[in-house]
C-alpha positions as CSV (number, residue, x, y, z in Angstrom):
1,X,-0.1,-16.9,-22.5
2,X,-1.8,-16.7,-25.7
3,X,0.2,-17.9,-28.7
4,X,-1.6,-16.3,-31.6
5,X,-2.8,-12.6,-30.3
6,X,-5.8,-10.7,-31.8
7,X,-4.4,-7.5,-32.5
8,X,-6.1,-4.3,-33.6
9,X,-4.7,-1.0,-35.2
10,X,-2.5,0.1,-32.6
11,X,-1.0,-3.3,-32.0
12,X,-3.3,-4.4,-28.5
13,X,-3.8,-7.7,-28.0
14,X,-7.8,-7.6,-28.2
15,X,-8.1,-11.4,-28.4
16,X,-6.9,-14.8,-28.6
17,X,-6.9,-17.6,-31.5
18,X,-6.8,-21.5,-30.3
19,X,-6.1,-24.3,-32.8
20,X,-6.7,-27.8,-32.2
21,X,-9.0,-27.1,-29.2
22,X,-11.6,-29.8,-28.9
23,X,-14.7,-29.2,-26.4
24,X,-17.5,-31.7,-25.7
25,X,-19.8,-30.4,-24.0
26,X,-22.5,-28.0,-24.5
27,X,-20.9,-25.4,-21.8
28,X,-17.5,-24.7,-21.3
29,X,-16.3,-22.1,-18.9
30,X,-13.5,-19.6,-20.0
31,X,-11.4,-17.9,-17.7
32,X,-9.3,-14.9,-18.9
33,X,-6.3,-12.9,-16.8
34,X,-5.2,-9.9,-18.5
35,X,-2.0,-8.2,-17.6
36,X,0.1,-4.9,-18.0
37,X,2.8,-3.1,-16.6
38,X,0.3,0.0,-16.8
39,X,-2.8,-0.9,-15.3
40,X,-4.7,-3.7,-13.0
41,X,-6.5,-5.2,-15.3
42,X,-9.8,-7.2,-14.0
43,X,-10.4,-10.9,-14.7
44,X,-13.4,-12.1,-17.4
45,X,-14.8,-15.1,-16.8
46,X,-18.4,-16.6,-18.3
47,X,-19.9,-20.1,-19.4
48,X,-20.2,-20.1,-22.9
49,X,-21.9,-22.3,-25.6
50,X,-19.7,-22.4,-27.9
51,X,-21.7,-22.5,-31.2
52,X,-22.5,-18.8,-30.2
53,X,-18.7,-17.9,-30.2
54,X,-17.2,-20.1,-32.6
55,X,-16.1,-18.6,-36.2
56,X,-16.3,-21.6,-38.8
57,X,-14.1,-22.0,-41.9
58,X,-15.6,-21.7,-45.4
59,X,-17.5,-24.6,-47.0
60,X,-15.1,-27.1,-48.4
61,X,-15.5,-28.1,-52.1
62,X,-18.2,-25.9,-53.4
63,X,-19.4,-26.9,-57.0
64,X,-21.9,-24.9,-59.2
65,X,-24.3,-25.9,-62.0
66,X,-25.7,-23.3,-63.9
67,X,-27.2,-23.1,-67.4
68,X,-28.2,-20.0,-69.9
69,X,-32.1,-22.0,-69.9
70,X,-32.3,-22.4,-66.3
71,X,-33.8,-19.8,-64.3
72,X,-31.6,-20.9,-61.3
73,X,-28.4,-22.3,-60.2
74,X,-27.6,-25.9,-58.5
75,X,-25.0,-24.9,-55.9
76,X,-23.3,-28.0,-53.5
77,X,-20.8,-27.8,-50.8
78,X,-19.4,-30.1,-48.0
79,X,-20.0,-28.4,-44.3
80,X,-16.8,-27.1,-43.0
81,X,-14.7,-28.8,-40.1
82,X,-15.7,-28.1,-37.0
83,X,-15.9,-29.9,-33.5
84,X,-19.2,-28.5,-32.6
85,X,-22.3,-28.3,-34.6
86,X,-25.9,-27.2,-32.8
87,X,-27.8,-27.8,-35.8
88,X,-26.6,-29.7,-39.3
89,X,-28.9,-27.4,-41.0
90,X,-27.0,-24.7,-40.4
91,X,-25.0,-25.6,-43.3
92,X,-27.7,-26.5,-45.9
């Protein structure tokens, strides 16, 4: 069982939030069972890269430099954590 639900307005469990997962390779397959005391509800199941999927935190440390002259702004960041990353320019 899930231990941190996705829940929308009414209070359904729409989703599922892991911590701490750590997946090394380019394909993982998910496998989900769905239950109710109501219903039969079918399986999902599906090979998924997870780059596609995977919702990243915000840039860490972002820094501006900006001046009344300049006609633009020098903006810096470190790229968030994350175990995956398809492309490091992603986060330029």
């Amino acid at each position: 069982e899930c231990k941190s639900y996705i829940k929308d307005g009414n209070g359904r469990n729409l989703g599922c939030r892991f911590q701490n997962v750590k997946i090394e390779i380019e394909k993982a397959y998910f496998l989900v069972n769905g239950s109710s005391k109501d219903s039969v509800i079918q399986f999902y199941d599906e090979y998924i890269q997870q780059y596609k999927i995977k919702i990243l935190t915000p840039p860490l440390n972002i820094t501006d430099n900006c001046t009344a002259d300049s006609v633009g702004c020098i903006m810096l960041w470190q790229a968030p954590l994350t175990s995956h990353v398809e492309n490091s320019r992603c986060f330029q």
